[in-house]
Each structure stands twice: as C-alpha cells, then as structure tokens.
C-alpha positions as CSV (number, residue, x, y, z in Angstrom):
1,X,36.6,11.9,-12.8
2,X,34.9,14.3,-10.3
3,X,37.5,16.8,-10.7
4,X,37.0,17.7,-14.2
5,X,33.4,18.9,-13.7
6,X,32.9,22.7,-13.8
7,X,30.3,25.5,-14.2
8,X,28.5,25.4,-17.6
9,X,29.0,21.0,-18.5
10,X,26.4,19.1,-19.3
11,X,26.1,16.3,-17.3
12,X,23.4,12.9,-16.9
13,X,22.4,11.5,-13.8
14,X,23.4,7.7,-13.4
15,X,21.9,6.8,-10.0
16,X,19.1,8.4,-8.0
17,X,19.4,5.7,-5.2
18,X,19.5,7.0,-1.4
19,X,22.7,7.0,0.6
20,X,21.5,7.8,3.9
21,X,24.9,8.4,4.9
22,X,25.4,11.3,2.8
23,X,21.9,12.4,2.0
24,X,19.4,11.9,5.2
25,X,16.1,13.1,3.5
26,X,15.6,10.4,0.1
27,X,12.3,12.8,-1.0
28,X,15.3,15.0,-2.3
29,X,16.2,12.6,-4.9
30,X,13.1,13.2,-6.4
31,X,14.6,16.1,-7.8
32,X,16.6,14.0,-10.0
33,X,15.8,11.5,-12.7
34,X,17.9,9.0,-14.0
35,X,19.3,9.3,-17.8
36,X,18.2,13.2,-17.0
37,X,20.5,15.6,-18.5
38,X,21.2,18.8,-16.0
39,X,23.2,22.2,-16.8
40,X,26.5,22.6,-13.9
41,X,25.8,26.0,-12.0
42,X,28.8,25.5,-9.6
43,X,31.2,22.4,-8.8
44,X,32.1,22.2,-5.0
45,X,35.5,20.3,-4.5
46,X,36.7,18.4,-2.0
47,X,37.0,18.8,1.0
48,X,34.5,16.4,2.0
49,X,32.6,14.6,-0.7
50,X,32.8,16.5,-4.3
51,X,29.2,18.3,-5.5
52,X,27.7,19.7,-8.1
53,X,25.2,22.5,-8.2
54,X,22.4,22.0,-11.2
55,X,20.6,24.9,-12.7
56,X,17.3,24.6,-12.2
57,X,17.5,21.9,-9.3
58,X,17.2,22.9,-5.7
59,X,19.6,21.8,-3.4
60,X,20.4,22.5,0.3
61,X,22.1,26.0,0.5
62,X,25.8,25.9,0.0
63,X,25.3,22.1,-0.4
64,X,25.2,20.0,-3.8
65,X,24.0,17.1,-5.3
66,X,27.1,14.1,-5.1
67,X,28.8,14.4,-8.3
68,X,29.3,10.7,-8.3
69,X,26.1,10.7,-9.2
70,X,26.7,12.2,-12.8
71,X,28.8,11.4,-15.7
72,X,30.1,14.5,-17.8
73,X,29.1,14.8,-21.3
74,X,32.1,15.5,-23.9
75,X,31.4,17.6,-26.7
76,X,31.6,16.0,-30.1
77,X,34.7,16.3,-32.2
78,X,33.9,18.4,-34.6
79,X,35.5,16.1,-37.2
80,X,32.8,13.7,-36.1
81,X,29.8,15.6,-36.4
82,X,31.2,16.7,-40.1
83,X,31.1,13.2,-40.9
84,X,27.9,12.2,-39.1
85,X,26.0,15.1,-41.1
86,X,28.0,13.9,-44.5
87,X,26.6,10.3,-43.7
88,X,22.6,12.2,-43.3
89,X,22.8,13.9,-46.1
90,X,24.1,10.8,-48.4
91,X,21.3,8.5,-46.5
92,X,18.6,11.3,-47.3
C-alpha cells in the first residue's frame, strides 16, 4: 500500500514503463531501473496521484516519481536473521 511509504524506506522499482498520462517526457524513466533498490527522501500523498522522492534520483521540483511504481522493503524479523546466520554457521 502507497500509504505506508515514508522518508528513510527502502524501496525496488517494479516497472519503468511510460504512462504518458502521468509522466509526458519517458527519457525520465531512464532514471530508474527495474529490480533497482532506491533510498525514500520524501513521500507526497494524495491529493492527486501518491509520489515518492528518491535520494539520489532527480525528479521534477516538488514532483515525484509514482509510488505505484515501487514495492517497500520490510525489514527482517530479527528472529529470522538469528536463524538464517545459525543455519550459515552450521553449513560453514
């Protein structure tokens, strides 16, 4: 959900395809790469379609990239990663 993005999530970019009715200049999406991971500077809610500001990507002032666009990455469980790295060690 769009609404749970904010400043400082990790995020990967799912589609990179134009949508002239949103985004009129497609050279833009050359910014982005799909299966890229970006860094949230600022999420813009609705009104109007929801965005998301990327550090380190330029975007049209005051304007952001479609957050339906990107997927939020959850952090691990830490419970999860204990047993992932229990699981390396016994493997090693």
């Amino acid at each position: 959900m769009t609404d749970a993005f904010k400043a400082g999530d990790i995020v990967v970019c799912i589609n990179t395809r134009p949508n002239p009715a949103h985004q009129p200049d497609p050279a833009m999406l050359l910014r982005l790469r799909e299966g890229a991971y970006y860094r949230v500077a600022a999420y813009l809610p609705p009104p109007g379609p929801a965005g998301l500001q990327l550090v380190g990507v330029d975007h049209a002032p005051g304007d952001g990239w479609q957050a339906e666009r990107f997927r939020k990455i959850e952090p691990a469980d830490p419970q999860f990663i204990a047993l992932i790295t229990q699981r390396e060690l016994q493997d090693a």
